[in-house]
C-alpha positions in Angstrom: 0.0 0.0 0.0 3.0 2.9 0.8 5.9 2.9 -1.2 9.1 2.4 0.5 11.3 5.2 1.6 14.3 4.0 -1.0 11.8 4.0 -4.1 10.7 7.0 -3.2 14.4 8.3 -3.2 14.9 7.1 -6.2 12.2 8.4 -8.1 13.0 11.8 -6.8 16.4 11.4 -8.2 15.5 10.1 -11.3 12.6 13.4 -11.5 15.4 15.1 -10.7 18.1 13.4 -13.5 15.1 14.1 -16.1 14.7 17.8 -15.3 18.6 18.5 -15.4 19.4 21.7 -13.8 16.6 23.2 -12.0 17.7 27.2 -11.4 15.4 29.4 -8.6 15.3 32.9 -9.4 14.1 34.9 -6.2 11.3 37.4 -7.5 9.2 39.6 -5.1 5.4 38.6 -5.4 2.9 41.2 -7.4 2.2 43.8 -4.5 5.1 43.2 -2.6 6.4 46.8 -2.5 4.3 47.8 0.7 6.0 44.9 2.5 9.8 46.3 1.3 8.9 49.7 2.2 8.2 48.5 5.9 10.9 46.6 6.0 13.1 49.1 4.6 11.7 51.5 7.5 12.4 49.1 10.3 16.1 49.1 9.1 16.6 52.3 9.2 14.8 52.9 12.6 17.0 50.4 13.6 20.0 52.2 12.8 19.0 55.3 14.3 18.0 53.3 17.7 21.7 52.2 17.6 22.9 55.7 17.0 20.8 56.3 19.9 22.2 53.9 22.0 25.7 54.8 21.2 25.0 58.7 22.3 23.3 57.3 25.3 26.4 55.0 26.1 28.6 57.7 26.0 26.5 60.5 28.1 26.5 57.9 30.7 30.1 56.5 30.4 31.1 60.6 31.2 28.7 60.7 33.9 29.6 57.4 35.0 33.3 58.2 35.2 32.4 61.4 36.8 30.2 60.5 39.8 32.4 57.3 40.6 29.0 54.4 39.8 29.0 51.8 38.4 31.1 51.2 34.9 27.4 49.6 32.8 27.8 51.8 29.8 30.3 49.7 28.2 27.8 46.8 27.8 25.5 49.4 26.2 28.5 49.9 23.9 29.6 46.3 23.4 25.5 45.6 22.6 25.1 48.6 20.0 27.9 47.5 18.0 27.2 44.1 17.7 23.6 45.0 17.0 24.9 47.6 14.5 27.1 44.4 12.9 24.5 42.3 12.4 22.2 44.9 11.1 24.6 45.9 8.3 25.3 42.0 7.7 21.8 40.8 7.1 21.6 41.7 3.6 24.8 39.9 2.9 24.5 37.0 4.9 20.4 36.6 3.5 22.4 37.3 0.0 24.9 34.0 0.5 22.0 31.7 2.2 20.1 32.1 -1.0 22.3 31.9 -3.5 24.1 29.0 -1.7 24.3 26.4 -4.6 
């Protein structure tokens, strides 16, 4: 009644062997421009929130330093750049996933 798992394997890789090379080309769906422009707005508010956080990081490092408390603003620092990193790397990283061959 089922088909085993190996002739089902096979029969994939023969589909497969028939169709030659099979090439996916990425294309944004009809109406998908709304969608980028949101997206595209989130990465830039999430630039400016690093911005932010660096400015932040460095009013309270000075105040930090200056009132003798305790040294947090260099893991607001440490955060903000490697949030900034990844930010900046998503495109290429998204890029080499799927074009990965």
């Amino acid at each position: 009644m089922f088909s085993s798992p190996s002739l089902y394997t096979t029969d994939l890789t023969a589909a497969v062997m028939v169709h030659g090379d099979i090439n996916v080309r990425p294309t944004p769906p009809p109406g998908s421009q709304g969608l980028l422009n949101i997206v595209n707005w989130l990465a830039w508010g999430s630039m400016v929130a690093g911005i932010a956080a660096l400015i932040y990081a460095g009013g309270k490092f000075g105040w930090e330093r200056m009132h003798g408390g305790a040294m947090e603003s260099p893991k607001i620092v440490f955060f903000a750049l490697i949030g900034g990193v990844l930010m900046t790397s998503a495109g290429a990283i998204m890029n080499a996933v799927v074009s990965a061959q």
